[in-house]
C-alpha positions in Angstrom: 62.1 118.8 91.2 62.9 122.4 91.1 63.4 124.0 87.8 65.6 127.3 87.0 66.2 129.0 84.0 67.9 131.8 83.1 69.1 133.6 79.5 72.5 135.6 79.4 72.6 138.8 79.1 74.2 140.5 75.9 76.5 143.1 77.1 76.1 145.3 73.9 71.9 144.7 73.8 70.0 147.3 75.6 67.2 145.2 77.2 65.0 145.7 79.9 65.2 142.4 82.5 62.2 140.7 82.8 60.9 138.3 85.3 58.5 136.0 83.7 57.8 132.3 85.5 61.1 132.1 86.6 62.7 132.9 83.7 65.3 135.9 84.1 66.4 137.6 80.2 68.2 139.8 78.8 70.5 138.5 76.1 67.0 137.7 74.4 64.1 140.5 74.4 61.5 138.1 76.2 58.7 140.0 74.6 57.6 136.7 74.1 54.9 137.1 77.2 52.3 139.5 75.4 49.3 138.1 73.8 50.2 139.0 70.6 53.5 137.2 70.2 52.0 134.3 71.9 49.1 133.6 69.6 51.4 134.1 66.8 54.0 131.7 67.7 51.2 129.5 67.9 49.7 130.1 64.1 53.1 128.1 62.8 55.4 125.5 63.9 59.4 126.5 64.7 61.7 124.6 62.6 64.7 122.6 64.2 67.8 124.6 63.4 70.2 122.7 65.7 70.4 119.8 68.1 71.7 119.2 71.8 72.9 115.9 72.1 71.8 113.1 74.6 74.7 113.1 77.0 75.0 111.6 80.2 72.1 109.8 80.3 70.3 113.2 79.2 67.9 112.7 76.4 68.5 114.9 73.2 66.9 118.3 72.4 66.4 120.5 69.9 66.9 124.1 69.0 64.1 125.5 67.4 63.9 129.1 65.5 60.5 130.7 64.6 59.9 134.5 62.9 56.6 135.6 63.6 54.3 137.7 62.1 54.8 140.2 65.0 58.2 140.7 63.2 59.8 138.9 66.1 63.2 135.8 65.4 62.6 133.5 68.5 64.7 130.8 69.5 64.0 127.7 71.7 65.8 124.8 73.4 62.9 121.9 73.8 62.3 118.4 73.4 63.1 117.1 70.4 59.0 116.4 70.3 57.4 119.4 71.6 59.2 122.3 70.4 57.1 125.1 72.3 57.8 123.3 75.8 61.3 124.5 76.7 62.3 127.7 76.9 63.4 130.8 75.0 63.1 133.8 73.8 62.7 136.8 70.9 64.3 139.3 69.5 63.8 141.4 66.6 63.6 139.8 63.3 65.4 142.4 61.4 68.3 142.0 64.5 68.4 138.6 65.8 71.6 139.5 67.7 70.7 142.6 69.0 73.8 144.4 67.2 76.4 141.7 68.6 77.9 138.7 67.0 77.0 136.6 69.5 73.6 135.7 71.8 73.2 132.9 73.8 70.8 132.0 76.1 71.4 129.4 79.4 68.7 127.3 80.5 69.3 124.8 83.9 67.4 122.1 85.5 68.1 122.2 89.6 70.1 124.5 91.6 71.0 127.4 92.5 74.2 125.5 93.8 75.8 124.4 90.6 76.4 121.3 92.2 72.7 120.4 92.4 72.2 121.1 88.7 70.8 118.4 86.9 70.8 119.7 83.2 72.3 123.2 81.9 72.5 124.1 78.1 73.4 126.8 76.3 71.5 127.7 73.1 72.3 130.8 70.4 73.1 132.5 67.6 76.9 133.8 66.1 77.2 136.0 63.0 78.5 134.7 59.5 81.9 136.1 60.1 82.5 133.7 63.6 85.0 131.1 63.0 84.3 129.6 66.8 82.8 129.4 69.4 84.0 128.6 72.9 82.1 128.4 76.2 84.4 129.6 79.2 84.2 127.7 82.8 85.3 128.7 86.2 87.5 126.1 85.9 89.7 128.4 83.7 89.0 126.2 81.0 87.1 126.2 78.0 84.6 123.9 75.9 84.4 124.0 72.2 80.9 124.9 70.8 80.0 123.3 67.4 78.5 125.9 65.2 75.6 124.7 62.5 75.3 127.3 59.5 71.6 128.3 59.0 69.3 130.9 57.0 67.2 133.0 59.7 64.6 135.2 57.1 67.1 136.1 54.5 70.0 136.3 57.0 73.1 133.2 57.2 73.5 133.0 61.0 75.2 130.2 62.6 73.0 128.6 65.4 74.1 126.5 68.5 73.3 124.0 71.4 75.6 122.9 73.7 75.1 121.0 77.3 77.3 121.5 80.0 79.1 118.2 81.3 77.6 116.6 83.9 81.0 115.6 85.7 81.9 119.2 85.5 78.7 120.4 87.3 79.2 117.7 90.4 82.4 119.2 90.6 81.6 122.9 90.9 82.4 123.6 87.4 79.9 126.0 85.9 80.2 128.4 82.2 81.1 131.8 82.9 80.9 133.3 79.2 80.1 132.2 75.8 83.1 133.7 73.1 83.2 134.3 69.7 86.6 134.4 67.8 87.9 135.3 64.1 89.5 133.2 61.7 92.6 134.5 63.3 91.7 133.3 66.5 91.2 136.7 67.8 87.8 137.2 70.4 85.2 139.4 68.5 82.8 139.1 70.9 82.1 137.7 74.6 78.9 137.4 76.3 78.6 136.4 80.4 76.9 134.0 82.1 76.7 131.8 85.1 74.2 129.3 87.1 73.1 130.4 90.8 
């Protein structure tokens, strides 16, 4: 079986895109590749900030969030039971978001047709002052994204996982953003994305 993955970009994040074993970023730094920042996400285990939920017949996975000694905040959607198998990627500690209020990341089993998509989550991060969070799909329509509260270094960020229906990927139906709203209701901030 064929496996894609790709990370959204963050309009407001000036990143370079990098091409690392399939893996397209942009919304995260993906320095994660150098030496450095691999041996020292390997001196300490990521803690499990958030979950993705088993779902048609899908098993559950985790989101995992690690700050390195490298001074890098990296985030990680795996199995619930090896955390540094799934995929990722850093940003810089002292800026998790990269200066939005929003960063998501989009990771898919199968493809590039969204029909032949197997598994597609989104993972990420909102700002304190993010009521909710809605994922956008060419449908027109929109999923709501539950949001879990949690202290990244000294930082409250909200973190999030969320897996794309299955019955709305055999029909075509794919996310096109990830949004961030007020208490008001009123979009603070909107990052793109898509499968294929």
């Amino acid at each position: 079986m064929r496996t894609s993955r790709a990370v959204v970009a963050v309009v407001v994040v000036v990143t370079s895109a990098v091409l690392v074993a399939g893996v397209v970023a942009g919304g995260f730094d993906w320095s994660r590749s150098s030496d450095e920042l691999e041996a020292a996400l390997a001196k300490s285990p990521p803690t499990r900030v958030s979950d993705i939920p088993a779902a048609d017949g899908l098993s559950a996975r985790g989101v995992f969030a690690q700050i390195t000694s490298t001074g890098h905040f990296c985030l990680f959607d795996a199995p619930l039971d090896a955390p540094l198998a799934g995929g990722g990627g850093c940003n810089a500690a002292d800026d998790p978001l990269g200066g939005s209020v929003i960063s998501a990341s989009l990771a898919y089993d199968g493809g590039p047709e969204i029909e032949a998509v197997k598994d597609a989550r989104l993972i990420g991060l909102a700002a304190a002052n993010v009521a909710s969070v809605r994922v956008v799909v060419t449908d027109g329509s929109s999923r709501a994204v539950k949001l879990r509260r949690s202290i990244v270094g000294e930082r409250g960020l909200q973190v999030f996982g969320f897996r794309v229906r299955k019955s709305d990927l055999k029909k075509g139906i794919g996310p096109i953003a990830v949004v961030a709203f007020d208490a008001s209701g009123n979009e603070i901030g909107r990052q793109t994305t898509g499968i294929g």
